[in-house]
N, C-alpha and C positions, 0 to 999 in steps of 0.2 A: 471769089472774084466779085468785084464791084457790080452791082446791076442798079435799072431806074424802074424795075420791075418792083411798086411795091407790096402787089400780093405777095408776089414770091417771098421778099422779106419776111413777110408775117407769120408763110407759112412754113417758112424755117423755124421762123421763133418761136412757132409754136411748136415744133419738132422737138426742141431741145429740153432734156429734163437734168435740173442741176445734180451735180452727185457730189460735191459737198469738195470737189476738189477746187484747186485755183492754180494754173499752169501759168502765170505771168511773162515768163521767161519764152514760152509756147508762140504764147499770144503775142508777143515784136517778133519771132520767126517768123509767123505765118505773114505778119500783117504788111512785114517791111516791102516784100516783092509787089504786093500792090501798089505803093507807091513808085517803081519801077515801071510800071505796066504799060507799055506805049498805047494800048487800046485805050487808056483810064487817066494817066499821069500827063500832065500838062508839060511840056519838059522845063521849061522856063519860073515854074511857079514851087516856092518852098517848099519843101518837104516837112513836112510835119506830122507826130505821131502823139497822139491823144490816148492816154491808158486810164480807164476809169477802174477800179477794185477795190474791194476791203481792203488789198495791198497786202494778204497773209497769204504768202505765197506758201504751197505746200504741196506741190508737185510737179516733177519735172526740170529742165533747166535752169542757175539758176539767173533774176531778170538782171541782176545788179550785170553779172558779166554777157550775157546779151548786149544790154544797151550799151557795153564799154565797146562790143564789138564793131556795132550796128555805126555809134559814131567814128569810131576808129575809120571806115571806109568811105559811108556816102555823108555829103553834107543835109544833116537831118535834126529838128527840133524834135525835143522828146519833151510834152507834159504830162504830169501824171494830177489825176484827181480822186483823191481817196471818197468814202461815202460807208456812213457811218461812226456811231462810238468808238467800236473796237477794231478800226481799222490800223494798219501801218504805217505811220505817217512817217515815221522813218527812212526807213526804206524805200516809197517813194519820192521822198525829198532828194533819198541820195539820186536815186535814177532819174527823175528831172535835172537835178546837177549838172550831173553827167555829160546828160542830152542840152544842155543851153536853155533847157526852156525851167518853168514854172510848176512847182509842185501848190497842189489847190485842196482843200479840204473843206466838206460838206456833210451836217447834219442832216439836215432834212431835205425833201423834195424843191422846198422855196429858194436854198442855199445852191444845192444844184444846179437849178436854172440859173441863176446870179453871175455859178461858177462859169459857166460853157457858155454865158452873153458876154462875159468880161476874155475869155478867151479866142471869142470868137471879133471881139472888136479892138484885141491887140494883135492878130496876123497878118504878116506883112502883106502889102498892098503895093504894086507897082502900077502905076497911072500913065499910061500913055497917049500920045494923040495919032 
């Protein structure tokens, strides 16, 4: 679940130890029902899912047909941003596709940032008075 707890955050993140798997497919399961989430989700404001990986998926369901699922039902943008040489960029270029949105890829830390300022200042905006 979404929280504004950002110790909690951390002290998750520090919980987690990588095991060298990548469940991509896992990861738009879990992630989409928060977008759903009436405590969390604005109802009126885009949906949008942001998937950042080396994009070698290698466990679990697989992302290509998630995300065929994911769009098939709710109206949902899907970006994907790879990170690294030897990343996927295939694969999530297709699932970006898919989703409507934007597949982005990033060398380094500096490229990164670049990526998620450039995507954070194309989501849609509605302006009201």
């Amino acid at each position: 679940d979404l929280v504004s707890d950002y110790d909690r955050v951390r002290d998750e993140l520090e919980s987690i130890i990588p095991d060298g798997y990548t469940a991509i497919g896992y990861g738009l399961e879990t992630g989409m029902p928060t977008l759903l989430d009436t405590n969390f989700a604005r109802p009126f404001a885009a949906k949008t899912i942001i998937i950042m990986t080396d994009g070698i998926h290698n466990y679990g369901t697989d992302p290509v047909s998630v995300a065929q699922d994911i769009v098939a039902e709710y109206n949902v943008t899907i970006h994907t941003v790879t990170f690294g040489s030897g990343a996927d960029q295939e694969r999530m270029a297709d699932i970006a596709e898919l989703g409507g949105g934007t597949h982005y890829h990033a060398d380094d830390g500096e490229e990164l940032i670049e990526v998620f300022e450039e995507i954070a200042n194309n989501l849609p905006t509605l302006i009201t008075q």
